[in-house]
N, C-alpha and C positions, 0 to 999 in steps of 0.2 A: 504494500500500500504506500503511494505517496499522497504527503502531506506538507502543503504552506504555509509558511508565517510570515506575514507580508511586509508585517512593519520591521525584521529582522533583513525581511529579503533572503529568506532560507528556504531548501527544500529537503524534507526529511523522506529517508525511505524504512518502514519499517519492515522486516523480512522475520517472518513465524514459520519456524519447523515443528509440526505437529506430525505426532504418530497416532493411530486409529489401532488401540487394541482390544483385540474380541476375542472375551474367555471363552474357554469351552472347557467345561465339566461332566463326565459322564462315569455314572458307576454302575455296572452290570452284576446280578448276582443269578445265579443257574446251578443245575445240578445235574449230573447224570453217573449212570451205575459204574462206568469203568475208571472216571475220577473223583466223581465224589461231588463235596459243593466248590463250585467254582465262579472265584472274586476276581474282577475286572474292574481298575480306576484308571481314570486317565485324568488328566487337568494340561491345556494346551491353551496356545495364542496363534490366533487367525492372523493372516494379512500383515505379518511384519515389515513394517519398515513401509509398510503400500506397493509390494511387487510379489503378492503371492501368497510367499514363503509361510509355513505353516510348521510349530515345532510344538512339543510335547510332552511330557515325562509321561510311563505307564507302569504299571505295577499289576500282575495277573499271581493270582495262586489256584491251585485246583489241587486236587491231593494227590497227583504225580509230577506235578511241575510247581517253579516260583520264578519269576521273571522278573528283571528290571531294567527297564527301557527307555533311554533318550533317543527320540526319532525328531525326525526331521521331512518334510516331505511339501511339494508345490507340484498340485496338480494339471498346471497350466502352465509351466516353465518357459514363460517369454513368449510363448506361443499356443495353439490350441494343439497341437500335435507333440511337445512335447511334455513330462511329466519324472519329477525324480523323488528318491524315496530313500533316506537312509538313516543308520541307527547307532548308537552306541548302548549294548546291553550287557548283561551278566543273567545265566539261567540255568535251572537247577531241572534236570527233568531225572524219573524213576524208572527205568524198564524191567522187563521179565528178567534178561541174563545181566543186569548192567545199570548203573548209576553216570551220571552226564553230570559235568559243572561246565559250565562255556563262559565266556566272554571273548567280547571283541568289535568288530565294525561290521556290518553292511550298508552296501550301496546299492542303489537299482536305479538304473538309466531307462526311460519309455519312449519309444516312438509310438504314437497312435497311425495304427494303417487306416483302420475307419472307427468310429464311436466308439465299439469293442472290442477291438483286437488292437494289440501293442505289440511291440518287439521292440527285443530289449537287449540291456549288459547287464551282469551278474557279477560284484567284486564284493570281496569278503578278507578281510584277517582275522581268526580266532586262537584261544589259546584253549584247549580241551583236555581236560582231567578226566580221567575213567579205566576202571579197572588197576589202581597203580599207575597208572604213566601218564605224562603230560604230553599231548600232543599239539605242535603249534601247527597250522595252515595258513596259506595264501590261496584262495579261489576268485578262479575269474571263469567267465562263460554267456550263455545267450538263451532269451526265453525266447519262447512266443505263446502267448496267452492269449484268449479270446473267453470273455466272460458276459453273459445277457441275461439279462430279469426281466418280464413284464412286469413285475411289482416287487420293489424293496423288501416288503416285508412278509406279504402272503403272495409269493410270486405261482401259477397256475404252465406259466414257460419258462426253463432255464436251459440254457448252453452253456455248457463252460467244456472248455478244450485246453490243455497244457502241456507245452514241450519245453525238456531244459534238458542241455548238455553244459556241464562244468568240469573245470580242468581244478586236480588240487599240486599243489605244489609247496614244499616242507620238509617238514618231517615224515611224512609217506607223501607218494605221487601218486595220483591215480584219476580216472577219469568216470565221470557217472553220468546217467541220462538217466531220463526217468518223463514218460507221456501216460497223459490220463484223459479221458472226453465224457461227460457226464453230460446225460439229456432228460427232463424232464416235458413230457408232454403231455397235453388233452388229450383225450382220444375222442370224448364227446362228453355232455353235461354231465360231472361232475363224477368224471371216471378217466383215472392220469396213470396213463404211462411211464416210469423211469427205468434207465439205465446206465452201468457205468461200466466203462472195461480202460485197464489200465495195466502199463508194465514198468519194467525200468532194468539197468544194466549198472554194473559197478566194480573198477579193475581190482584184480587181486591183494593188490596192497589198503586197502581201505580196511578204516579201523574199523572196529564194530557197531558204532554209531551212525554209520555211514551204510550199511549193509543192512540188508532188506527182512524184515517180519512181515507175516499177517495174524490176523486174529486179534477178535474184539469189535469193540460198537462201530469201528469204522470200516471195517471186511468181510471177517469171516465170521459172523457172528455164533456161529454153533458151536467156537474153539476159544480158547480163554486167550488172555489179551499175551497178544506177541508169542503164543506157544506154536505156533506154525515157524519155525527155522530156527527155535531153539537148538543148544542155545549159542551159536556163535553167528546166527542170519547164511542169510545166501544170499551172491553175489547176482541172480535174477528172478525174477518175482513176475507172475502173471496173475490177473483177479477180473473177475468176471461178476457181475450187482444187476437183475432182474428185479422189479418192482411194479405192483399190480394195484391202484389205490383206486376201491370204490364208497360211495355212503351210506351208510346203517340208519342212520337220525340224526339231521342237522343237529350242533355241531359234528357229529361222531363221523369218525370214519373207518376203515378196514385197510390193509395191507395185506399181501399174498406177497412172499418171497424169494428166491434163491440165490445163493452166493456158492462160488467156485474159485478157486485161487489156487497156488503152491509158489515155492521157495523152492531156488536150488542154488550147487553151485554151476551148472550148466544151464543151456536154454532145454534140451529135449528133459532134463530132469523137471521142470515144471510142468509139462506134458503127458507124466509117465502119474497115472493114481493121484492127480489131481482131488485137494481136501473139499468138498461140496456140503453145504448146509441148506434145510427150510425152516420153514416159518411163519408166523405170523405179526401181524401189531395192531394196536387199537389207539387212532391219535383224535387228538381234537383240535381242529381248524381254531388258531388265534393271530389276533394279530399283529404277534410276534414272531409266525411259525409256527408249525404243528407239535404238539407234544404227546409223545409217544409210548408207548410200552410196546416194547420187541420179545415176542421168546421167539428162541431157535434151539435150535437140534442139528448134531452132525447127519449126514447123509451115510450111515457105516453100521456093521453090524450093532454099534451101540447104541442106533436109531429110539429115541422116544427113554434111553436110560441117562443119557446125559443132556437136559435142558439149561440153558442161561436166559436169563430177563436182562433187559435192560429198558431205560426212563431215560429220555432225551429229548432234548426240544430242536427244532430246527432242520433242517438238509445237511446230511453229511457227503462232501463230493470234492 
């Protein structure tokens, strides 16, 4: 702004730097059978500085994992097509054969090809405690992601499609991919189609954190969590998710199931007696997402003598 003082015969300029910041508070609380109750905090600042930039602290616990997270991330990075996302963390996660401490950096670079689909850089340095030994890493690599909702929250269509090849470089070397593609569909009123099939590859040297499970609420439901490639993993993994969802009584719904997968350390050993589960679940349409109750049962002679439930809310893909 300028301003004059006439009888000085002076012109004054006065120049204001003002920042615009917008909190963001959000606290999630949830629960399901294979972790237990699970706390979700976040507290961040929108539009830093007035070019975007959006950062964070996050704090998760659930009763296999505890997380602490400085991110950083600008959806619209100067442009509409671009988008970056990175983090300084420290996290404690539990498995079947093995205990995880992590810390370290991620980075993720997006191109937008069209609205949902990105392609991208993968950089990481982490320092990883497990089993006795510290293992340090440098990873770099490439996605491509394609992710679609009709609806945020009670979505009735999802796509999501995901390819990553990473390179590790350290203290072991090694190379991993890993593609997943997950469809939900109508078929017709109020009777939805899903499906999910997914693999992935991981070189020799990779430590056990890095090497492949199934089993549990995210797979193989009929087998208990991470007991498919106990207990040192396999270096290839193939899984197969069948899902049939019709209506009982608004809200109530039905699911019809089956899941197939295996671990190995070869690709035909996943092909050879492949682990298969059915099932059922009974969820109720919110909108939040569905919540659930799953039993299953392995597909084997111990048909119908070994069942697991699980309580979960949401699409797992």
């Amino acid at each position: 702004d300028t301003f004059l003082d006439k009888n000085r015969k002076e012109v004054y300029r006065l120049i204001q730097l003002s920042e615009d910041k917008r909190g963001v508070f959000d606290l999630s609380l949830g629960y399901n059978t294979q972790e237990g109750i699970l706390l979700d905090t976040f507290l961040g600042w929108k539009n830093i500085l007035g070019i975007g930039l959006n950062s964070g602290v996050r704090y998760r616990r659930t009763g296999k994992r505890e997380l602490y997270d400085l991110e950083f991330y600008d959806n619209f990075l100067f442009t509409r097509k671009l988008w970056i996302k990175g983090a300084l963390f420290k996290n404690y996660e539990e498995h079947k054969s093995y205990d995880l401490t992590s810390s370290g950096l991620s980075l993720s670079l997006g191109y937008r090809i069209t609205d949902y689909t990105s392609l991208g850089l993968i950089l990481s340095r982490t320092s990883n405690s497990t089993l006795g030994q510290v293992i340090d890493l440098y990873k770099y690599g490439v996605f491509l992601l394609r992710e679609y909702k009709d609806n945020p929250f009670s979505p009735k269509r999802i796509h999501y499609n995901s390819l990553s090849i990473t390179r590790a470089v350290g203290d072991r070397n090694y190379t991993k991919l890993e593609l997943s593609t997950f469809y939900l569909i109508p078929v017709r009123e109020n009777l939805n189609l899903s499906f999910k099939v997914s693999g992935g590859y991981v070189g020799k040297d990779a430590p056990i954190f890095d090497r492949f499970f199934l089993g549990g609420l995210r797979d193989l439901r009929g087998y208990g969590f991470e007991s498919v490639g106990e207990p040192s993993g396999g270096r290839y993994y193939t899984f197969g998710r069948f899902e049939l969802e019709f209506p009982i009584r608004a809200p109530l719904v039905g699911v019809l199931f089956t899941d197939v997968g295996s671990v190995g350390d070869k690709l035909s050993e996943t092909f050879k007696n492949p682990k298969r589960d059915v099932g059922f679940a009974v969820g109720v349409k919110t909108p939040i997402g569905p919540i659930r109750l799953d039993v299953a049962t392995p597909v084997d002679k111990s048909l119908l003598r070994s069942v697991r439930l699980y309580l979960s809310v949401g699409y797992y893909y």
